[in-house]
Backbone bond lengths (Angstrom), bond angles and torsions (degrees), N, CA, C in turn:
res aa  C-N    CA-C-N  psi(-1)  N-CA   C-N-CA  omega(-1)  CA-C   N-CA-C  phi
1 X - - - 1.441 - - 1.528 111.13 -
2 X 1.092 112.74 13.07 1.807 120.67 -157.09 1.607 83.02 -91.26
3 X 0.941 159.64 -8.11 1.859 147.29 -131.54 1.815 78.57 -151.20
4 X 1.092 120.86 -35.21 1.846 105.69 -178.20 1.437 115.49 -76.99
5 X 1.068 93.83 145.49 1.925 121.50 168.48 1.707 100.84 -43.93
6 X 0.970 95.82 136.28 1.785 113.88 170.81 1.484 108.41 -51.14
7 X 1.639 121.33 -48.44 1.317 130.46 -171.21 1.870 91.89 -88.89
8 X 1.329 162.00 24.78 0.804 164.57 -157.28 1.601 83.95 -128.11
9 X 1.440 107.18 -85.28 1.410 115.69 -128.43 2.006 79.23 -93.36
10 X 1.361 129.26 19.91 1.469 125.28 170.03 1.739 80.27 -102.43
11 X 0.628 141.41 -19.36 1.631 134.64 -162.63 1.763 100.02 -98.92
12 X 1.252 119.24 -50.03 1.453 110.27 -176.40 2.035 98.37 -69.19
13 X 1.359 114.66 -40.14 1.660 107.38 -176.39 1.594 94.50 -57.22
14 X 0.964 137.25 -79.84 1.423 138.21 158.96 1.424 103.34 13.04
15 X 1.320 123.70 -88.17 1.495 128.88 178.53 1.112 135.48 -60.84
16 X 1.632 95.79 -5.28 1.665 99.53 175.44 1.153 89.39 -95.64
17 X 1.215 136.46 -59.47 1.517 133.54 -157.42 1.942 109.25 -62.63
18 X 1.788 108.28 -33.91 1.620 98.50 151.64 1.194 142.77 -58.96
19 X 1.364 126.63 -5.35 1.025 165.52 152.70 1.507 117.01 -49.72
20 X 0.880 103.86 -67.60 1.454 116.81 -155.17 2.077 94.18 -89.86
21 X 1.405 104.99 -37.50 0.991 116.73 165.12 1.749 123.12 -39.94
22 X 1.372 93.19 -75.00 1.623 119.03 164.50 1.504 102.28 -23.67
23 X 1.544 106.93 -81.56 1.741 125.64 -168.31 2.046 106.60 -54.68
24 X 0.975 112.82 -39.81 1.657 133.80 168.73 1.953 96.89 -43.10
25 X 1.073 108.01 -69.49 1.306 111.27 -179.01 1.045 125.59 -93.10
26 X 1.460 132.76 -5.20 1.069 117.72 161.41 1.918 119.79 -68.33
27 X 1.232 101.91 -38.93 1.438 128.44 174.83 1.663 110.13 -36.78
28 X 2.193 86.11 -65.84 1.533 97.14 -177.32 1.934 106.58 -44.30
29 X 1.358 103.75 -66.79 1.413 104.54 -179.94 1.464 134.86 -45.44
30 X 1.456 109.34 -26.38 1.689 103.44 152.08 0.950 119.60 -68.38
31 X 1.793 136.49 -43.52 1.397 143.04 -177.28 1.460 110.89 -56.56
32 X 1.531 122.96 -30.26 1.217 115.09 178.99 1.351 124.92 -102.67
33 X 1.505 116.87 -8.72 1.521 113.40 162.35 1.640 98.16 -118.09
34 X 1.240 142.92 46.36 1.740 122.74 107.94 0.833 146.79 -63.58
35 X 1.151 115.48 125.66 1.494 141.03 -170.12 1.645 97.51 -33.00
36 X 1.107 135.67 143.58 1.566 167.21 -177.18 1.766 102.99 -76.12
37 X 1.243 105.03 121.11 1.902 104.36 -175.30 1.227 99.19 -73.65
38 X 1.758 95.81 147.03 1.277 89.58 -146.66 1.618 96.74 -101.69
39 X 1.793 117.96 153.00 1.205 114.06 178.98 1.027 145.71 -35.31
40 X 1.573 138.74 109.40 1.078 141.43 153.60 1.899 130.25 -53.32
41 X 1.363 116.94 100.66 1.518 108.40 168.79 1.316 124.51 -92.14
42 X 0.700 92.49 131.55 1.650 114.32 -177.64 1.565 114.10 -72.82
43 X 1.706 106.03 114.37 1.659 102.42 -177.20 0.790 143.29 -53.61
44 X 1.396 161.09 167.16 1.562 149.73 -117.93 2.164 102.55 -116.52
45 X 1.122 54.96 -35.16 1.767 82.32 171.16 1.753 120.57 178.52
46 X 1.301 96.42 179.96 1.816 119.97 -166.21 1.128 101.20 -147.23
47 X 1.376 95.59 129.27 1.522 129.30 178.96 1.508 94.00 -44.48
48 X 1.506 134.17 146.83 1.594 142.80 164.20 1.409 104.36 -171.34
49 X 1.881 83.99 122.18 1.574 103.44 172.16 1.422 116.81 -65.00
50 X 1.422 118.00 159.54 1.714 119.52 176.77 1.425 102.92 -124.80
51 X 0.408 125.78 133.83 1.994 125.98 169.63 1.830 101.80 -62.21
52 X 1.115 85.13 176.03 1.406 93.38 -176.35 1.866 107.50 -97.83
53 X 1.380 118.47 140.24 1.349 121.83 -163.60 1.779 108.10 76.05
54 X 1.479 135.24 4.02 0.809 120.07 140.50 1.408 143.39 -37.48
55 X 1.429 142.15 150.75 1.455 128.45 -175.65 1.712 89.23 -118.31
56 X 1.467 115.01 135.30 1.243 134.46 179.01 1.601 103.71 -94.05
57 X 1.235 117.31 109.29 1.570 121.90 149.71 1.571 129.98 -74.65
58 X 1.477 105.30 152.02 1.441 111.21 176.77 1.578 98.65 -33.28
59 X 1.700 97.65 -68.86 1.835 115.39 -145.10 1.819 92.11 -77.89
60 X 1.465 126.77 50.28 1.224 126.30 -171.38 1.549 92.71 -149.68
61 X 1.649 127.92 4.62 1.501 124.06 -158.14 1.630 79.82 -144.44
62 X 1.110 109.34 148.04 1.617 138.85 161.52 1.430 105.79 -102.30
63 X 1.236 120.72 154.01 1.733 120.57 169.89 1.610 112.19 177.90
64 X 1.660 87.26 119.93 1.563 99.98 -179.75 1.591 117.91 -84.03
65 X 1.270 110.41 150.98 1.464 109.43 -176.77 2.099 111.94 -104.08
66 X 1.100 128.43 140.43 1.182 120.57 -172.29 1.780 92.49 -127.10
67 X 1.253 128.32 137.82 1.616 135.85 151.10 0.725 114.40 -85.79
68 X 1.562 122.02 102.27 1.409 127.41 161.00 1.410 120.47 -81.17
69 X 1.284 108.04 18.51 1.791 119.54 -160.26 1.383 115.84 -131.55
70 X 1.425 123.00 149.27 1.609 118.27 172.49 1.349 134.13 -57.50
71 X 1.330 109.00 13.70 1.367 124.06 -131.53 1.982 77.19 -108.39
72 X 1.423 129.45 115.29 1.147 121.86 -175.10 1.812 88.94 -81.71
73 X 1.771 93.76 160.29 1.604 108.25 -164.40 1.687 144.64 20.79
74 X 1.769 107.12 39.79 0.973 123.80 170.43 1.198 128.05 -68.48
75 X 1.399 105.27 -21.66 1.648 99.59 173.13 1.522 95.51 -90.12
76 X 1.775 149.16 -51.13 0.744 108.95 170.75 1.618 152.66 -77.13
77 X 1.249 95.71 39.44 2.110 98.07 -178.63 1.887 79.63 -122.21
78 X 1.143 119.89 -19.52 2.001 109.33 -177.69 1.559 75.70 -72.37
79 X 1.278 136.28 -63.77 1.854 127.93 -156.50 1.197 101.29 -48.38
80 X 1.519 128.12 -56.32 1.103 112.71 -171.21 1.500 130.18 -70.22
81 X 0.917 89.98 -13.80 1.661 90.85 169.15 1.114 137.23 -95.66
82 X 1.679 111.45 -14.73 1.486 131.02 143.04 1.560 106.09 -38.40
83 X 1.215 101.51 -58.32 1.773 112.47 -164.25 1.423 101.56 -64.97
84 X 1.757 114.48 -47.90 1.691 99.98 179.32 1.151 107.01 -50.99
85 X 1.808 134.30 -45.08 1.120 104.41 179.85 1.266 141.92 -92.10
86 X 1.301 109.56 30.90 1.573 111.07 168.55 1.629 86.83 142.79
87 X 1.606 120.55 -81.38 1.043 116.17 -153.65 1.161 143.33 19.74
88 X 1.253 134.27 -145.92 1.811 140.86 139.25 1.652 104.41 -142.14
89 X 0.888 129.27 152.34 1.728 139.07 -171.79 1.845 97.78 -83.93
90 X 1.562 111.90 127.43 1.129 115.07 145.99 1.611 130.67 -109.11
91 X 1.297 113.60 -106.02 1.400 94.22 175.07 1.874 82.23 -125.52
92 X 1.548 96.69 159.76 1.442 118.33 -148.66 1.858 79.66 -125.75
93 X 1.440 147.12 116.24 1.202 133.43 -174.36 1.438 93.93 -164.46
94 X 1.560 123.53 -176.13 1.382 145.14 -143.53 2.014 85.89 -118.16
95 X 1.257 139.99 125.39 1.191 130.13 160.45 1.541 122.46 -54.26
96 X 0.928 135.31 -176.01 0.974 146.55 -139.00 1.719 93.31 -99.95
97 X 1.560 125.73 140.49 1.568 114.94 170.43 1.709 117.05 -56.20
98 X 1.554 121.39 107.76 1.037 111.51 177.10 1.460 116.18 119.65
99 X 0.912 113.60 0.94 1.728 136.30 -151.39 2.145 81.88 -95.76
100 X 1.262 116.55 121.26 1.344 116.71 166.87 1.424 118.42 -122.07
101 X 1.861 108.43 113.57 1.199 109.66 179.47 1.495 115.78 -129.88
102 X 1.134 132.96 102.65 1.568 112.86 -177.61 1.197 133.83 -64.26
103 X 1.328 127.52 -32.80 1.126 123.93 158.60 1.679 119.80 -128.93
104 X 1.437 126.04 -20.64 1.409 111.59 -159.37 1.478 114.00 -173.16
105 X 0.951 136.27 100.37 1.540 125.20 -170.06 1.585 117.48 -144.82
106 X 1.346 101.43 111.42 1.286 105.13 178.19 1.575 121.04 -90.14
107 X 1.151 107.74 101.06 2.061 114.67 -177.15 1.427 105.61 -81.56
108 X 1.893 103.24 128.56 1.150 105.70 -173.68 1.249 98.80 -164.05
109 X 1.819 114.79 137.09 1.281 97.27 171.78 1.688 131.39 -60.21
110 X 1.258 100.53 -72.07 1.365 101.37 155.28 1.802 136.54 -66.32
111 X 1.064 134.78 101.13 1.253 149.24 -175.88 1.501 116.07 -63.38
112 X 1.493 105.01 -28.32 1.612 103.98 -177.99 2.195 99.78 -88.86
113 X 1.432 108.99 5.90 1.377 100.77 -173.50 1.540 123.00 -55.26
114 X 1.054 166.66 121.15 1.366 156.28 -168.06 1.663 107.21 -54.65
115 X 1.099 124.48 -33.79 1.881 127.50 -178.97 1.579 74.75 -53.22
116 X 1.516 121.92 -78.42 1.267 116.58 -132.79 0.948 119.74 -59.78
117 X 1.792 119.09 -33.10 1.411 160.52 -179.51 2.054 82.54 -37.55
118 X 1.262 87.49 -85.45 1.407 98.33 -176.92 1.434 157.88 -82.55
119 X 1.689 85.92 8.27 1.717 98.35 160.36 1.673 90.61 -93.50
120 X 0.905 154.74 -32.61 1.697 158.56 -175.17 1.385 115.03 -40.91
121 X 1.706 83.24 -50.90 1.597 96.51 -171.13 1.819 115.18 -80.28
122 X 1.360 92.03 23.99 2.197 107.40 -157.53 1.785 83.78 -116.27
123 X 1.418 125.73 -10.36 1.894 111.31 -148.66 1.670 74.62 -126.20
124 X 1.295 161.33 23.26 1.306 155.06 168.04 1.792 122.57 66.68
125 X 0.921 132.03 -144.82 1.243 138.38 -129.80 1.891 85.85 -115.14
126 X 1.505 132.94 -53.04 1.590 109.64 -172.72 1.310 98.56 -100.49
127 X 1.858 120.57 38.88 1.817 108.93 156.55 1.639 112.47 -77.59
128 X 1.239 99.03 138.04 2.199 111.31 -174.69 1.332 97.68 -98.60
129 X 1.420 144.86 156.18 0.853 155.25 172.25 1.570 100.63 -106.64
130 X 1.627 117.59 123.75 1.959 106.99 -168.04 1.375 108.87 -117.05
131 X 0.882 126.69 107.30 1.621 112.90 161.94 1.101 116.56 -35.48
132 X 1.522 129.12 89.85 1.689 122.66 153.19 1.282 121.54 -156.83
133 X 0.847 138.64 168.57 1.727 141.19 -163.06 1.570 110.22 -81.37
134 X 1.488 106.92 124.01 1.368 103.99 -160.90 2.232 104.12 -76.76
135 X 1.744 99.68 155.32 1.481 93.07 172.23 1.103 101.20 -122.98
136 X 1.084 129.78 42.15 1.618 119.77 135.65 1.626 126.55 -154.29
137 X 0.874 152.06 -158.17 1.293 136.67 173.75 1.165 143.57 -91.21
138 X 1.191 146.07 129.60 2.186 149.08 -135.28 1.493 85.47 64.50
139 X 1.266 91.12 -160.36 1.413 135.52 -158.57 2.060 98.82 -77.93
140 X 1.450 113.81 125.76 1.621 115.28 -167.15 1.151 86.38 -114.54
141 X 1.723 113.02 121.49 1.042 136.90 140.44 1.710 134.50 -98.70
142 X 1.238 117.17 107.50 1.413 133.09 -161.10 1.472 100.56 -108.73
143 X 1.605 106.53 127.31 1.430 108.36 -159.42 1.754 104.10 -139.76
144 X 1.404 125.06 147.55 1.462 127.76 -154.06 1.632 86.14 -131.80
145 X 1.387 95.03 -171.61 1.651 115.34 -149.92 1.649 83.98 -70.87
146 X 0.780 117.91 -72.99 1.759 131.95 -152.10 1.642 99.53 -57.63
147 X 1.317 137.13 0.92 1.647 144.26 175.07 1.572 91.44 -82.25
148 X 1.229 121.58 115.59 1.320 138.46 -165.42 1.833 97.47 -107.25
149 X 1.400 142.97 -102.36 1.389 125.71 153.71 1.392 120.77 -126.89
150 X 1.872 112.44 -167.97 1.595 101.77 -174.21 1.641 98.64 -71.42
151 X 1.308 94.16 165.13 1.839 108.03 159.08 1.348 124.53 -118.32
152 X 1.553 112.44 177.45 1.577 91.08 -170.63 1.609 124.63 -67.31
153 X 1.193 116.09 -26.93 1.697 117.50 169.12 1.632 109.80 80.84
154 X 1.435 118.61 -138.76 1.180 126.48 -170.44 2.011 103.64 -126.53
155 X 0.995 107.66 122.03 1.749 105.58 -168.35 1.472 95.11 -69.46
156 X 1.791 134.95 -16.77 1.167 118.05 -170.25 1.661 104.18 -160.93
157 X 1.464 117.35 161.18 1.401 102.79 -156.45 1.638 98.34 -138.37
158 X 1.075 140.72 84.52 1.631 141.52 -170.88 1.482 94.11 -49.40
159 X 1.498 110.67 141.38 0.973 117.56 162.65 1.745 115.00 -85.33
160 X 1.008 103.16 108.83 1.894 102.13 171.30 1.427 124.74 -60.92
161 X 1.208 114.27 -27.78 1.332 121.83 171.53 2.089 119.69 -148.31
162 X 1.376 114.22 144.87 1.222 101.03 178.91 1.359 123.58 -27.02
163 X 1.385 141.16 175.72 1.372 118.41 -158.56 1.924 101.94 154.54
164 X 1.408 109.42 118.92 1.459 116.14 -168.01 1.389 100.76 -87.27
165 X 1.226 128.33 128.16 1.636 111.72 163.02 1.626 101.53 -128.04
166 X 1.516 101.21 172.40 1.862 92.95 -175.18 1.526 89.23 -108.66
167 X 1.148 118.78 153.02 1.354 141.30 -151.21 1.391 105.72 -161.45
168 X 1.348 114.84 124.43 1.773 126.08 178.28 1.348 106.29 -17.53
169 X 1.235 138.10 -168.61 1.560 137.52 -175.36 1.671 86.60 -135.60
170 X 1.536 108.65 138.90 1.273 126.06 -159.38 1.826 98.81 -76.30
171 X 1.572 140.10 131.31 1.141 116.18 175.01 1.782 119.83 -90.98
């Protein structure tokens, strides 16, 4: 650039720096109207093993509530009172059309699990423990007209044998 005119080589800096200008803002202006990433939720819970002789807490169990009953928002005032006592919130919903429970039923594959052990012992004296595949996430409790509320239960539940339960997701 040593051999160019003063007004030459002020005219190419000029165009570089419009340049760079141009590309500067065009950039900025995509960066500021893209769309926002979009939310991630975080699952209700995660599978976690316990050893055996572990002690199971409320706030260590997830548990969904299902109405199997006419009873409008019975599964959600049973959630909340899971939750007053410790619990963790799963999904709170209407059972399935057809679903017959009279008072209390906890579905689980395994029955000897400590979650189940001890959300069971939270629904009183005619809760059944059922062999069946749970539909929603923790421990499914499906509850009918005649389930009146929780009781105090057992504050903690030894695990007798290793044993997966779903449990809040650690933050």
């Amino acid at each position: 650039m040593a051999g160019l005119s003063a007004g030459l080589r002020s005219a190419i800096t000029l165009l570089v720096l419009l340049v760079l200008l141009v590309a500067g803002a065009a950039w900025g202006f995509s960066a500021a109207f893209a769309p926002f990433p979009g939310k991630v939720d975080s699952p209700l819970c995660v599978a976690r093993t316990v050893a055996k002789g572990t002690r199971v807490f409320p706030a260590d169990v997830t548990v969904s509530v299902y109405n199997a009953g006419t009873r409008e928002g019975l599964a959600g005032r049973v959630m909340q009172e899971l939750t007053d006592a410790g619990f963790r919130q799963g999904v709170d919903a209407n059972a399935r059309p057809g679903t017959a429970v009279a008072w209390a039923e906890v579905w689980a594959s395994d029955r000897t699990n400590p979650a189940v052990t001890l959300v069971a012992s939270r629904l009183g004296p005619h809760t059944r423990i059922v062999r069946r595949s749970a539909v929603g996430p923790g421990v499914n409790v499906v509850v009918g007209d005649r389930f009146k509320k929780v009781v105090r239960g057992h504050r903690a539940v030894l695990a007798a044998k290793n044993a997966t339960i779903c449990s809040p997701p650690v933050d």
